[in-house]
N, C-alpha and C positions, 0 to 999 in steps of 0.2 A: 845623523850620519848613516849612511848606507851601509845594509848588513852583507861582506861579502865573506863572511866568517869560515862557508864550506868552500872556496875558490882555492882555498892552497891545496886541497886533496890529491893523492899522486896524479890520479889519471886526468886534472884541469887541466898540468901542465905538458902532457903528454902532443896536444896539438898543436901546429907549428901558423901560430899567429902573425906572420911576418907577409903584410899586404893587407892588412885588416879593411874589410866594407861594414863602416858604417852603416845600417838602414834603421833611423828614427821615423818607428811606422805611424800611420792613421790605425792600424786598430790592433787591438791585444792580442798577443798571441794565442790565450785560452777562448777566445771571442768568436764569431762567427767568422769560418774562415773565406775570406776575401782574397784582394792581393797580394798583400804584405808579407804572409806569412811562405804562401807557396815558392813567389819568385826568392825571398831569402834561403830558404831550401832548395832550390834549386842554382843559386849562386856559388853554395858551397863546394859545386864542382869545379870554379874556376878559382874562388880565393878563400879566407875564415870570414864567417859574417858574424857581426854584434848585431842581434837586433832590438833595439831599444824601444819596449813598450810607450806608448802612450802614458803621460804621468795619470795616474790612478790613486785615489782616494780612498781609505777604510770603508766611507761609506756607498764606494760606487757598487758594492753586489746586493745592494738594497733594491736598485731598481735592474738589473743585470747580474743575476745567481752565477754565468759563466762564466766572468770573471774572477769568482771569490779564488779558485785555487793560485792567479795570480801574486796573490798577498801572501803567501808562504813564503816564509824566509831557506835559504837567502834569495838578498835580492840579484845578485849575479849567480846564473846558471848555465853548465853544461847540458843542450839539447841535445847536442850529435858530436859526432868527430868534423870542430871547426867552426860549427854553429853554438856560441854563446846567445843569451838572453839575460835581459835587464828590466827591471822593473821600478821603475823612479815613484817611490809613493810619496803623496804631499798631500796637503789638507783638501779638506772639501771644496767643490765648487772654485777646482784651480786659476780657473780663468777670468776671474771677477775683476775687472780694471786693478781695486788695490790689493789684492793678492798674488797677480800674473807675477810682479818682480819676486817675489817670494817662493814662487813655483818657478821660475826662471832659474832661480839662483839653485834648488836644490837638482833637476832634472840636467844643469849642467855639470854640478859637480859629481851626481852621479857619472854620468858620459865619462866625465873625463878621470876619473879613480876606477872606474872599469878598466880603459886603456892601459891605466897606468899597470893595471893586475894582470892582463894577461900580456904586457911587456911587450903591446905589439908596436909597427909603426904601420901608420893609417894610409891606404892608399885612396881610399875615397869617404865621402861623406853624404849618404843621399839622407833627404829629411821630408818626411810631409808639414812638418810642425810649420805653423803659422806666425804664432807668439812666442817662440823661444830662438834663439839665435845660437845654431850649433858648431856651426863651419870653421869660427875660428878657434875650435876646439884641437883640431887637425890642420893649423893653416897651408900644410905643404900638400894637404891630399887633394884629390879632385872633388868638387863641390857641384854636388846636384842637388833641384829641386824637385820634387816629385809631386806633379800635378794631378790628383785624380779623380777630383771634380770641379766641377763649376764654383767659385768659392761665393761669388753676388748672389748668385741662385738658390744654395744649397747653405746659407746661415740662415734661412729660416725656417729649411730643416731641422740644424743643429742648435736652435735657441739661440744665436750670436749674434751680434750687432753685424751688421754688413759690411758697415763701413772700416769696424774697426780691423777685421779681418783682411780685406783687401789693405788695408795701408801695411798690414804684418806680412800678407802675401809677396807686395809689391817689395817691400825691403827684402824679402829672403830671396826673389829672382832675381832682385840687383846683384846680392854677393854670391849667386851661384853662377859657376862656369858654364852652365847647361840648366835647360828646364826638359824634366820629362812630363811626357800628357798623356793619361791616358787616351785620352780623344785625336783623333788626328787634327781632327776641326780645332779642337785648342789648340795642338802644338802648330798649326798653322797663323791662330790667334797670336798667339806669342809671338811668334818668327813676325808677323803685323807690327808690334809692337818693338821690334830693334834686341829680342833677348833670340840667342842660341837656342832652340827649341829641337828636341824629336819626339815622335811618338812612339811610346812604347802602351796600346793597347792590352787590355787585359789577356790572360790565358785558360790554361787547362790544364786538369791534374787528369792527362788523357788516359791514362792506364786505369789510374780507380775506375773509370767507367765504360770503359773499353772493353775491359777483363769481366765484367759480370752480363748476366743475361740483358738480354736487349730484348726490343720488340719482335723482331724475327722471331724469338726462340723461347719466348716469356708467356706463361700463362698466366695472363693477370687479372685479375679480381673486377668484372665486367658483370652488369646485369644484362642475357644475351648477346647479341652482336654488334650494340651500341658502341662505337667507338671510344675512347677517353680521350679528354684533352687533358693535359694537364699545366698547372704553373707552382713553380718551385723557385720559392724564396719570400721576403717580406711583403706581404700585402697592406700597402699601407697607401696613401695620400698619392704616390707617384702613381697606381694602378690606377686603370680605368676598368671602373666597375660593368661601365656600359658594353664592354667589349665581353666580357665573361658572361653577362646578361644575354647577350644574342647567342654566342656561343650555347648556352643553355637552350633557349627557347627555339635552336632550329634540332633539337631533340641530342646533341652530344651532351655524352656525361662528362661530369666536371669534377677532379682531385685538385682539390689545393695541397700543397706542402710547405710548411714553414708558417713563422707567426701572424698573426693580423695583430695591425697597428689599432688601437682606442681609437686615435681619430676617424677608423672609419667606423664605429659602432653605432649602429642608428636602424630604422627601421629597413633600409634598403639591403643593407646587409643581411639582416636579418631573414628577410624573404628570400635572398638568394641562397644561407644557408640550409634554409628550410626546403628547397627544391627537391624533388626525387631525382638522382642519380648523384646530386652532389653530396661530395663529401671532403671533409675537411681535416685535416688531420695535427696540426699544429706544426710546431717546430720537432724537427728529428734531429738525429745525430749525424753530422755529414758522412759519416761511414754508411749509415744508410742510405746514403741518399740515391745510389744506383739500384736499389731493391723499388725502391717510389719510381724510378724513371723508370723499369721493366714492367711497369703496371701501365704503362699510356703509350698509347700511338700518335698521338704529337705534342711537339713540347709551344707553350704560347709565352711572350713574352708581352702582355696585354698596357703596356705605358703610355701613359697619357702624353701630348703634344705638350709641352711647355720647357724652359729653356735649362731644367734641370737636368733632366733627361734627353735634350736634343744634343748637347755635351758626357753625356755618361754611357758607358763601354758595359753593356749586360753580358757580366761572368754567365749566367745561365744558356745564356744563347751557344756558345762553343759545350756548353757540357750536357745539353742536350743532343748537340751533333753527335758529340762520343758516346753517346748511347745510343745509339742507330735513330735517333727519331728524327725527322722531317720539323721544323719550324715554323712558325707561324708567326710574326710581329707588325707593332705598328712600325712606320717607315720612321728609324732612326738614324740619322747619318754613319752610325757605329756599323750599322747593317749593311748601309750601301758599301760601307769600306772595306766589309768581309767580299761581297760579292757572290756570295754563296749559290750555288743554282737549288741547293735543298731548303732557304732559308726564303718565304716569301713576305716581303711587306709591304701590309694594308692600314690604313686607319677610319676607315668606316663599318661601321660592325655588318654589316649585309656581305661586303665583299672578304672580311676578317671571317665570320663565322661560311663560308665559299670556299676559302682559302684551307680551313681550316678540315670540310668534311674532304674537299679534294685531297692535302696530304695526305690524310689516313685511309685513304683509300691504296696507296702507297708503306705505308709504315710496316711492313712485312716483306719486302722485296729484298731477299739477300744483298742483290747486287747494291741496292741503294743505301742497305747498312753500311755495307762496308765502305761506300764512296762516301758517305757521312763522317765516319770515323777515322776515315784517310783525312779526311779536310780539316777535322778537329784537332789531326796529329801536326798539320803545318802551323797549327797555333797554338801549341802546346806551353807549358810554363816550362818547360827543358827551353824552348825556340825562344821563346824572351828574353830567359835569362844569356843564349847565349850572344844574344841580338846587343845585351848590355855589356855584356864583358866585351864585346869589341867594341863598342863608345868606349869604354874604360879602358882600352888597352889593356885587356888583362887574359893572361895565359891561361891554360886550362893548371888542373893541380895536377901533378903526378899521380897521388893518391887516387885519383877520381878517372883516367886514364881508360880504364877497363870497362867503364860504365857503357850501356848501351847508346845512351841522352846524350853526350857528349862528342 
């Protein structure tokens, strides 16, 4: 049974729960922050959000340290004023054909003895969840489904049978009133398909990186006047190695930030570690992460052609804008859909690594910061979140009134 032992303390009840949003995320709160976490913080200025971790296992900080603090009890928690968190722990390896019913049953009845605690009544219900069926937890609320990757493509990513994902996909966009996509190209998929579909693309936590040094103004850690390129986030299977490869060899320095995946550990990697001017620095702490983008003059978003990625909305691309830097990517329909005059895409490393010494030849032009970081403000995760609350019909809170974002 689910520990919600510290939830009756004065100040739980102190928030006025009535309009409650559901958001059953794809990733952990304590986890790499992605979508999930920012748009539910930024929801909070129109309703109270629950946001219901991913069920998690004792043994998931075995292969994922950032998770462990999620396992402290209790498992229901006040984040903010309005913003709860839930954490549904269940045995290992939740998803295993005869264990799903088992994880099913405990990650609902958490869901629904949370509601019951902070005594709200649910006006919506979004969920990424695949294999769990939540919606008729709240049967009166609005029921979305939250698209935000390719699922055929991206379960061999995730170790998951394809199949069996898509048939758990296709029942939860039956009984949702709406499909959200990250992708436009999806939610136009969808709408193909006879389901209610919009797109709500990724954002940006425009301020975090807006507010710190930019490349204008940034002295940053360069051998001579060798430009940096840089890429911020997972280097894994989705990157094309060969595109960072030329980047290198027409003489720009090369900053990775964030982890590299084992699957790419081989010798090629290895050579390109060992190159002079590259350097690598592993995974940082996303507070950091505007100190890493004042160190480059442009930002690259190097992904391979394949249908994983011809479907997926790159967080990085908008929060390189907010950092004054100029962009450089392969041609992903996410890109075309910004339309950006700062953001160029290529996919042949001659014209990619072209693209790339041209921006920087730019990357210190006031004017062009600040038209950067104006562009990144139209896509901010304030402008999604508030892009949602009106699908949802839903007011701003009184509380929240004051706020600039709003």
């Amino acid at each position: 049974m689910p520990d919600f032992g510290e939830c009756m303390a004065a100040e739980w009840s102190s928030p006025d729960w009535a309009g409650l949003i559901v958001l059953c995320a794809a990733n952990n709160w304590d986890d790499v922050r992605l979508s999930d976490r920012p748009l539910a913080e930024q929801l909070t200025r129109f309703a109270p959000v629950l946001y219901v971790d991913p069920p998690l296992s004792h043994l998931a900080p075995r292969s994922n340290p950032r998770v462990r603090p999620a396992l402290r009890r209790p498992r229901l928690r006040l984040v903010a004023p309005g913003l709860a968190r839930l954490t549904p722990v269940v045995t290992p390896r939740p998803f295993r054909p005869a264990i799903t019913p088992v994880t099913r049953a405990i990650v609902r009845r958490s869901i629904g003895r949370a509601i019951e605690t902070l005594g709200a009544d649910v006006q919506a219900v979004i969920s990424t969840l695949l294999l769990i069926d939540v919606f008729d937890l709240a049967p009166a609320a609005r029921h979305v489904y939250w698209c935000q990757d390719d699922t055929a493509a991206g379960a061999g990513h995730w170790g998951m049978d394809p199949r069996r994902l898509l048939a758990g996909e296709e029942q939860v966009a039956a009984a949702a009133d709406l499909v959200l996509a990250a992708s436009p190209l999806a939610a136009e998929r969808w709408r193909t398909r006879g389901r209610p579909a919009r797109a709500l693309p990724n954002g940006c936590d425009v301020d975090r990186f807006t507010n710190a040094p930019t490349a204008a103004e940034a002295a940053p850690a360069r051998t001579g006047d060798t430009p940096v390129a840089g890429f911020v986030g997972h280097l894994n299977e989705r990157s094309d190695l060969g595109l960072l490869e030329a980047v290198v060899d027409a003489g720009t320095q090369l900053l990775l930030v964030g982890p590299i995946a084992d699957t790419l550990a081989g010798p090629r990697l290895e050579r390109l570690l060992a190159r002079p001017g590259v350097q690598a620095v592993g995974a940082q702490p996303y507070e950091d992460l505007p100190d890493w983008l004042s160190r480059m003059d442009v930002g690259l978003v190097p992904y391979r052609d394949d249908e994983f990625n011809r479907w997926s909305f790159p967080l990085k691309t908008l929060e390189y804008l907010a950092a004054g830097l100029p962009v450089v990517s392969t041609d992903l329909p996410a890109v075309r859909w910004l339309d950006c005059p700062e953001v160029t895409a290529v996919n042949d490393p001659a014209g990619f690594t072209a693209a790339v010494h041209r921006r920087a030849a730019s990357a210190r032009n006031p004017e062009l910061v600040r038209a950067r970081q104006a562009f990144a403000r139209t896509h901010s995760w304030a402008e999604r979140a508030r892009a949602l609350a009106a699908v949802l019909d839903v007011r701003p809170r009184l509380d929240s009134l004051g706020s600039s974002d709003v």
